[in-house]
DSSP file (Angstrom, degrees, kcal/mol; ACC not computed):
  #  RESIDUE AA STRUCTURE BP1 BP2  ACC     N-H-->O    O-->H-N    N-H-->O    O-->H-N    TCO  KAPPA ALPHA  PHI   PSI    X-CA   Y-CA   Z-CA
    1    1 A X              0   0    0      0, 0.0     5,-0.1     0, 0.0     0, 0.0   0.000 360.0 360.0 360.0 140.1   85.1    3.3  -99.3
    2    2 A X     >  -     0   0    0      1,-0.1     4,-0.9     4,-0.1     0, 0.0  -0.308 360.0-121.5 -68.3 156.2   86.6    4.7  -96.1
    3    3 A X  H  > S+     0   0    0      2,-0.2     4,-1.2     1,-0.1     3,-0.4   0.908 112.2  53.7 -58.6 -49.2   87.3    2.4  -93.0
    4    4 A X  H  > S+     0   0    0      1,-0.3     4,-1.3     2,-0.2    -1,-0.1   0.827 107.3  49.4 -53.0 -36.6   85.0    4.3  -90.8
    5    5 A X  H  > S+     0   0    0      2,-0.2     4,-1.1     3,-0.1    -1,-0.3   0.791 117.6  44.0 -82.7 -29.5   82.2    3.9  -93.2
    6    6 A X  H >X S+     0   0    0     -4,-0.9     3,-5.6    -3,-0.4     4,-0.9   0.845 113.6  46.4 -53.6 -94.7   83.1    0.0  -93.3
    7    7 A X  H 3X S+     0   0    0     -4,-1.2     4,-0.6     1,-0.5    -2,-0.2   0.234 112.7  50.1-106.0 -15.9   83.5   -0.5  -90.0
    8    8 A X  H 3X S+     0   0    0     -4,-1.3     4,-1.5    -2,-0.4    -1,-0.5   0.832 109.2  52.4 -74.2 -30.5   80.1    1.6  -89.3
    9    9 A X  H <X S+     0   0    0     -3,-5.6     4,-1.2    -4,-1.1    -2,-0.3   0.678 111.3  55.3 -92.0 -10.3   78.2   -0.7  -91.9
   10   10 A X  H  < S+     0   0    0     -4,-0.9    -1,-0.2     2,-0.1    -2,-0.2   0.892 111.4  37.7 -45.4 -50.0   79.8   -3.6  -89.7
   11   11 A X  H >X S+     0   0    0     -4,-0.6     3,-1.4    -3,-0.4     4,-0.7   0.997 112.0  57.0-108.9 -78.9   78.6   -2.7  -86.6
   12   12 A X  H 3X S+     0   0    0     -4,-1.5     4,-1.5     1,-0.3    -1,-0.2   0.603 111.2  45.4  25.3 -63.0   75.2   -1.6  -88.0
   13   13 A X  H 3< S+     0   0    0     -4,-1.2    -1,-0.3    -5,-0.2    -2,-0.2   0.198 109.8  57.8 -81.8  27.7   74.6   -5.3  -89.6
   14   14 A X  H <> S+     0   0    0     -3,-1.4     4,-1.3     2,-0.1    -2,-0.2   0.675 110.6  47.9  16.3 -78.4   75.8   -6.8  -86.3
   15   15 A X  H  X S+     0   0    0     -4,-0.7     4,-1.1     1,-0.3    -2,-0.2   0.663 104.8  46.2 -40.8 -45.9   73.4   -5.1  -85.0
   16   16 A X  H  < S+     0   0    0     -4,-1.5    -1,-0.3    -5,-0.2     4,-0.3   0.685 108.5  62.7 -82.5 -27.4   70.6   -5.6  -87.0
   17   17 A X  H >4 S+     0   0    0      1,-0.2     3,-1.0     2,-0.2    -2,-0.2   0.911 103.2  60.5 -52.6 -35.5   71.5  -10.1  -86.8
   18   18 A X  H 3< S+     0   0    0     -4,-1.3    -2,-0.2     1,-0.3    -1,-0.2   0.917  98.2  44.3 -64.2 -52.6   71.0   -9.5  -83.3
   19   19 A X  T 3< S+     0   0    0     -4,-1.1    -1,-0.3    -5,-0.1    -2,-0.2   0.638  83.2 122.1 -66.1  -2.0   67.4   -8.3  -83.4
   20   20 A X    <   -     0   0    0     -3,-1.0     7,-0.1    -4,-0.3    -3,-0.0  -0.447  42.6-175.4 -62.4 133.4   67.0  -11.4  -85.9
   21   21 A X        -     0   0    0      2,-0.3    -1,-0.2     3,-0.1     3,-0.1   0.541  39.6-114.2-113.6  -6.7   64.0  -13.3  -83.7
   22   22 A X  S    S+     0   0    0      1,-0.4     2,-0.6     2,-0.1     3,-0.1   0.223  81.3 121.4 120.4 -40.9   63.8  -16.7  -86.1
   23   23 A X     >  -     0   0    0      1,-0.2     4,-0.6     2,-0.0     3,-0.4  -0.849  61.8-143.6 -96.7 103.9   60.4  -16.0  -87.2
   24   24 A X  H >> S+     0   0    0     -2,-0.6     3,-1.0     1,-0.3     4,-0.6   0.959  98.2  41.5 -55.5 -66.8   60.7  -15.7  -91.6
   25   25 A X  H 34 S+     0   0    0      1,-0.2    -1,-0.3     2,-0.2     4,-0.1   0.672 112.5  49.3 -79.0   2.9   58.0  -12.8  -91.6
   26   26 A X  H 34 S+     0   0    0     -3,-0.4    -1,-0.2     1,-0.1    -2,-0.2   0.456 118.4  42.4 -95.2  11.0   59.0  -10.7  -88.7
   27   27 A X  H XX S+     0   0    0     -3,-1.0     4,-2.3    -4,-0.6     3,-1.3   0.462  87.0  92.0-121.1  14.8   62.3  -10.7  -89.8
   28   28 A X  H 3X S+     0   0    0     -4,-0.6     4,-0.7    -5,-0.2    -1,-0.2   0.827  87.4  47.8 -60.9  -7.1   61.9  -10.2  -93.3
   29   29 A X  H 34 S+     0   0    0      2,-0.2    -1,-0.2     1,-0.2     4,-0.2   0.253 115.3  49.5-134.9  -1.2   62.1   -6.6  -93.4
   30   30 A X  H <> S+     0   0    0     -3,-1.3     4,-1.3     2,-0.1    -1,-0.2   0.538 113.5  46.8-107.7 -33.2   65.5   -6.8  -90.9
   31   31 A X  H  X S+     0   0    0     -4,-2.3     4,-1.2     2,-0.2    -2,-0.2   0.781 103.2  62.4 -87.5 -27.5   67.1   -9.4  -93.1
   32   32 A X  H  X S+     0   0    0     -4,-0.7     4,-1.2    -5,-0.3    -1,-0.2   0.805 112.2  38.3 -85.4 -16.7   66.2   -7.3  -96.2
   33   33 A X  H >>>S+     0   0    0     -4,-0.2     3,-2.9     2,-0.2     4,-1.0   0.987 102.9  61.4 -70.0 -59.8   68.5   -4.5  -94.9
   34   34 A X  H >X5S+     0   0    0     -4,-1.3     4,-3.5     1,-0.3     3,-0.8   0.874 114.1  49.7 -41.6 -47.8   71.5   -6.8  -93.3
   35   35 A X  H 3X5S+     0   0    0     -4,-1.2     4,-1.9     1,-0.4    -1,-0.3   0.988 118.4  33.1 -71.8 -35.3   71.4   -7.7  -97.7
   36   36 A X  H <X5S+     0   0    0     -3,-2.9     4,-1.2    -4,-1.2    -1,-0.4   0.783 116.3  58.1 -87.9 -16.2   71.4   -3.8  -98.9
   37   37 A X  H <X5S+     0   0    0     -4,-1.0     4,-1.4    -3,-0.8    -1,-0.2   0.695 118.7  36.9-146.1 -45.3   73.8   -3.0  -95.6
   38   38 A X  H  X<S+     0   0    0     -4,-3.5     4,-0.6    -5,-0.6    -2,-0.2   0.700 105.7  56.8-114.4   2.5   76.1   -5.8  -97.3
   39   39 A X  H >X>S+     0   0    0     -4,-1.9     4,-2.0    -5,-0.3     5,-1.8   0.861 114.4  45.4 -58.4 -50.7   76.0   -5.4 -100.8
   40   40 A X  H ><5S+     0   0    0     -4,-1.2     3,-1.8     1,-0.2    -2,-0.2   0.966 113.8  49.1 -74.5 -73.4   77.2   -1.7  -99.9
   41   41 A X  H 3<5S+     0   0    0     -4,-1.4    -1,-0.2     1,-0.3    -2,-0.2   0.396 119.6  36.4 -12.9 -53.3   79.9   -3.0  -97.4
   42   42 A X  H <<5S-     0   0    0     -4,-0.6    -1,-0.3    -3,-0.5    -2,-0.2   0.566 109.5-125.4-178.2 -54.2   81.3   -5.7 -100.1
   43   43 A X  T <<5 +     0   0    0     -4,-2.0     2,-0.3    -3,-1.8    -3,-0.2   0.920  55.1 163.4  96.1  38.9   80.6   -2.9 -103.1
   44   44 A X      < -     0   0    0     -5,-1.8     2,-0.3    -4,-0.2    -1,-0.3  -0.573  19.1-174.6 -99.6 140.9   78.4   -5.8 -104.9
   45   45 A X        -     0   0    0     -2,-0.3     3,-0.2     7,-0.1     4,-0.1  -0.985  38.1 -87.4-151.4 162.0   75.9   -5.1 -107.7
   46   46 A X    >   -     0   0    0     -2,-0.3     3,-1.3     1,-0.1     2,-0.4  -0.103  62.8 -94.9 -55.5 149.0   73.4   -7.2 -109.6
   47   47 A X  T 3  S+     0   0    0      1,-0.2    -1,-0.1     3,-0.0     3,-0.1  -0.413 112.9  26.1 -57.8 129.2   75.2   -8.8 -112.5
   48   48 A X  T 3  S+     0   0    0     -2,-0.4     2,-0.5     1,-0.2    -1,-0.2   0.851  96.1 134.3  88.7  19.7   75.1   -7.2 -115.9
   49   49 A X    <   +     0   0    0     -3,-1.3    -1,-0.2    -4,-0.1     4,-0.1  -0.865  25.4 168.4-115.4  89.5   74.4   -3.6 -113.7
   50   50 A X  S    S+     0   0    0     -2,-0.5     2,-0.3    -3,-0.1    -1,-0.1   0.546  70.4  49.6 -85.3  18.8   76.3   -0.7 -114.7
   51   51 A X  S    S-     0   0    0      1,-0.2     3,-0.0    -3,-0.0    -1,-0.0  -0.865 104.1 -70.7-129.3 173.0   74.3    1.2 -112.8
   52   52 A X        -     0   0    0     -2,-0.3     2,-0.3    -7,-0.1    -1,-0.2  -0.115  55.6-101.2 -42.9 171.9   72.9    1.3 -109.2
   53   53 A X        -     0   0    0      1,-0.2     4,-0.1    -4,-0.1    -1,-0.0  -0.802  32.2-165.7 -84.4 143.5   70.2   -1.5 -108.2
   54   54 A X  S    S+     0   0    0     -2,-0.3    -1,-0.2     2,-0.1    -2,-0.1   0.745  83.9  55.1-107.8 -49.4   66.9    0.7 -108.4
   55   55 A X  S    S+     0   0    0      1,-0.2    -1,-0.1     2,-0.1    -2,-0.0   0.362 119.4  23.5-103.2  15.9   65.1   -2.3 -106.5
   56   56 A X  S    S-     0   0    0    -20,-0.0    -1,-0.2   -21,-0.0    -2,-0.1   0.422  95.0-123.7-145.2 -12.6   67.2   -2.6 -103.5
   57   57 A X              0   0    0     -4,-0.1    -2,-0.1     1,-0.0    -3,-0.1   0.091 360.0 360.0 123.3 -24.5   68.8    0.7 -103.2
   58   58 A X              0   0    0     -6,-0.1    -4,-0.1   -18,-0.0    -6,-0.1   0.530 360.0 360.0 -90.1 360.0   72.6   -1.0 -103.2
């Protein structure tokens, strides 16, 4: 994966911590990207997956 494309998916979940308010359901749906945002960053898949995850996109 390029550095630019790290270094955007950095700054992109950064972003998104920031908006984090504390409150479990209005941030679920900001906390379930920050996970797909850093699975791709980190180049993580479910165990026992040779293919993408179909149910979180990573």
């Amino acid at each position: 994966m390029d550095q630019d494309i790290k270094d955007q998916l950095a700054r992109e979940i950064e972003n998104l911590k920031n908006r984090l308010t504390g409150d479990m359901f209005t941030d679920m749906d900001i906390k379930d990207k920050i996970h797909n945002l850093e699975m791709k960053l980190k180049g993580v898949k479910p165990m026992d997956s040779s293919i993408d995850c179909v149910g979180c996109g990573s």
